[in-house]
C-alpha positions, 0 to 999 in steps of 0.5 A: 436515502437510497443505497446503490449496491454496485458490482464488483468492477474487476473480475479475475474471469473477465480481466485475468491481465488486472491481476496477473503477477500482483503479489509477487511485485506488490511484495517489491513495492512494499520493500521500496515504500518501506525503504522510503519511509524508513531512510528519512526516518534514520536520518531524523535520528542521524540528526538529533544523535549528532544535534545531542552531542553539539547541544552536550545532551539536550537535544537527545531529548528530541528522541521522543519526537521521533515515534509519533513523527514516524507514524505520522510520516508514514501516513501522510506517505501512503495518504498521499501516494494511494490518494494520488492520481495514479492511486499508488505509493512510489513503490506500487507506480515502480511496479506498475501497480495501482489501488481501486475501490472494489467498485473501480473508484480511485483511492483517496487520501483517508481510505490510503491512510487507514490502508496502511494502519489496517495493514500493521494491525493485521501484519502484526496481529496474525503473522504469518497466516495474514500471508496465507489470505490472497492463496484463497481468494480470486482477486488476491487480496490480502485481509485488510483489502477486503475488509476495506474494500480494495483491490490492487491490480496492474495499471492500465499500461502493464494490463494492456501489454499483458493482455494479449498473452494472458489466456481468457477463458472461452 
């Protein structure tokens, strides 16, 4: 069995209009796909409150439901929205972001998944110095993009209006 040991598919030198303005707009996308994920979530709970008060307190019993099927939710969310063709959520398409392989392969829909549970752990292990990780690094990636081998970088469409009011160096 051989092991291909592939290069590095995006380099800030040779591509700075790949990562330019990321973080800023990835921090938008995570407000929006925050925002789609909790909505529904909101109105499940809208419905079993008001499903309670019809059913005069058995459906309350419902509640239970409503931590594993968020999760759930989530992760078929960002499952299918980094395992998509565009390899991007709702969020990162609206900022004209995507997510690539380390070695430039589109997402698929495990590796969108286990994105999203290494990003809580991390979020909730080491905040605030998880927000410190992507000042140090030049592809900007926060810890759970390196420990999975990701990158997230700007669509083809918005790298190539960038490009040519992006300094290359010589």
């Amino acid at each position: 069995m051989s092991m291909d040991i592939k290069p590095h598919a995006y380099d800030p030198d040779l591509n700075p209009e790949l990562f330019d303005g990321v973080l800023p707009r990835r921090v938008v996308a995570f407000v929006i796909d925050f925002l789609l994920i909790a909505v529904p979530v909101v109105l499940a709970a809208m419905f079993i409150f008001v499903f309670g008060i019809v059913t005069l307190g058995l459906g309350w019993a419902l509640y239970w439901l409503l931590p594993p099927g968020s999760v759930l939710w989530a992760l078929v969310y960002f499952g299918l929205g980094l395992g998509g063709p565009r390899s991007a959520t709702v969020g990162m398409r609206v900022m004209d972001l995507e997510m690539r392989t380390w070695y430039g392969a589109p997402a698929y829909f495990v590796l969108g998944a286990v994105h999203a549970i290494a990003f809580w752990i991390s979020v909730s292990a080491l905040t605030p110095f998880i927000l410190l990780v992507p000042f140090f690094n030049r592809r900007k990636r926060l810890l759970h993009d390196i420990l999975l081998g990701t990158v997230i970088i700007n669509n083809p469409t918005r790298a190539a209006a960038l490009r040519p009011f992006v300094a290359t160096p010589n």
